[in-house]
C-alpha positions in Angstrom: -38.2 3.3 -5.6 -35.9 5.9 -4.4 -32.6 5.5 -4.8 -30.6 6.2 -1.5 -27.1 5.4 0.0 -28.1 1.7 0.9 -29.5 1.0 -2.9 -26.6 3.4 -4.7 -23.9 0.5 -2.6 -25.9 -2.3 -3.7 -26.0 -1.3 -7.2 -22.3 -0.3 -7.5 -21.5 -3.9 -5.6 -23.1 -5.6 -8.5 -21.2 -3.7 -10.8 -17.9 -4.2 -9.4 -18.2 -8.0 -8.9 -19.8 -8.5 -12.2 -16.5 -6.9 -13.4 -14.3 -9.1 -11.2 -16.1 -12.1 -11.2 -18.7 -12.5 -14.6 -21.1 -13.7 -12.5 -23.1 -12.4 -9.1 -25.1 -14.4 -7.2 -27.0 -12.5 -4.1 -24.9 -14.6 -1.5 -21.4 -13.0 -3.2 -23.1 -9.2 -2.7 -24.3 -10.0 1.1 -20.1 -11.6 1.5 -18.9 -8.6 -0.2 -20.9 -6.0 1.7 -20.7 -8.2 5.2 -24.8 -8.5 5.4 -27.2 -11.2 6.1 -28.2 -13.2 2.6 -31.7 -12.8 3.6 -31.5 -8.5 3.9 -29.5 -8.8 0.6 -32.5 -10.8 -1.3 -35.2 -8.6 0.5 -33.3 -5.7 -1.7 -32.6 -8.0 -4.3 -36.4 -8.9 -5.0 -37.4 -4.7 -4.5 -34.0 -4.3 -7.1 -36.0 -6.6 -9.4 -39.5 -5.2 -9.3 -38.2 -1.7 -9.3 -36.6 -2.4 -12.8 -32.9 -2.3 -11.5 -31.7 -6.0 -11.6 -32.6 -8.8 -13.1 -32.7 -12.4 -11.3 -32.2 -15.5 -13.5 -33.4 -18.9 -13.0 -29.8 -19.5 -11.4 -29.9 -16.6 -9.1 -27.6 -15.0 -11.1 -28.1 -11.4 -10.8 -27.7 -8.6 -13.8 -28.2 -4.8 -13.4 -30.4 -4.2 -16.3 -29.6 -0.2 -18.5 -31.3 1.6 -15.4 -29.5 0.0 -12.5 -26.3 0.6 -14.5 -27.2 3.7 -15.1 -27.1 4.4 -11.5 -24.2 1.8 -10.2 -21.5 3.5 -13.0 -22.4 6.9 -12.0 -21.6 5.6 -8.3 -18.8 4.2 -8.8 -17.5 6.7 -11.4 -17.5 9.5 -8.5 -16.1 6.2 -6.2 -13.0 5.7 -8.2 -12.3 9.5 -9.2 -12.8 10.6 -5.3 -10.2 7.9 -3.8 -8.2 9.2 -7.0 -8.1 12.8 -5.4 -7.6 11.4 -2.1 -4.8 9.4 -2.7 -3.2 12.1 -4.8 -3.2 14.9 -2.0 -1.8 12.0 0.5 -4.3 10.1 2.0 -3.5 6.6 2.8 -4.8 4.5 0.4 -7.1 2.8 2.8 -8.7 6.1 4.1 -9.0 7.8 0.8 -11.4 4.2 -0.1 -13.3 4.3 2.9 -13.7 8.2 2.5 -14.3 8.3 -0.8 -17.5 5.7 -0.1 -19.1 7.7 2.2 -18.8 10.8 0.1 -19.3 9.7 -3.2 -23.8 9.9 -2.3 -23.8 13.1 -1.2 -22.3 15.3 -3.8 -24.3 17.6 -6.0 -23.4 17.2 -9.7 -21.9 20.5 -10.1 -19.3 19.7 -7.5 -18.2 16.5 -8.6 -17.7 17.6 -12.0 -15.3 20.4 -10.6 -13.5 17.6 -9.0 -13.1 15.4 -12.0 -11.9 18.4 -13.9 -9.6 19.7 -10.9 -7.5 16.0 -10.9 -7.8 16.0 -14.5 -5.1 18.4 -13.8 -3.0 15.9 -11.6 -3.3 13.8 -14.2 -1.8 16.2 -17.0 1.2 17.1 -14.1 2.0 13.6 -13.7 2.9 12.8 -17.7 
């Protein structure tokens, strides 16, 4: 499976309710991302034979090393882009929305610039 934009949001989804919630049920990922339960278990099932998630007998959903592998990396670059945003003075709600869209296409290299580049922010703000 190739890991694009669609599967990268799924994954991250997981992650982030897991964290809220404890628990993530396929119906709580299609509310979350505002899709149709039945696209969200078509991914779910291709999540699950790819390796990425793991579906128990309650429908409970788990992103096994690989998927979290991919969904902290995701939201990583998520969390440290919205970080930079909001720092330079975008509204809050814009830097998140912007910060989604980016945070798939950036090459390594560049996001590791950034993280060290509001690293500095951070040292300026103590």
């Amino acid at each position: 499976m190739r890991i694009n934009e669609s599967s990268e949001n799924y994954l991250e989804t997981i992650l982030v309710l897991k964290n809220k919630k404890g628990s993530v049920r396929s119906i709580d990922v299609a509310n979350e991302l505002g899709f149709t339960k039945a696209s969200v278990s078509v991914a779910m099932k291709r999540f699950v034979e790819d390796g990425f998630v793991v579906r128990d007998e309650s429908g409970n959903l788990t992103l096994t090393p690989k998927g979290i592998e991919v969904a902290e990396k995701v939201y990583e670059r998520h969390k440290v882009l919205s970080e930079l945003f909001i720092t330079i003075g975008v509204d809050e709600e814009t830097a998140l929305e912007d910060s989604c869209r980016i945070e798939h296409c950036l090459s390594d290299i560049t996001f590791e610039k950034i993280k060290e580049h509001i690293e500095v922010f951070r040292d300026l703000k103590k």
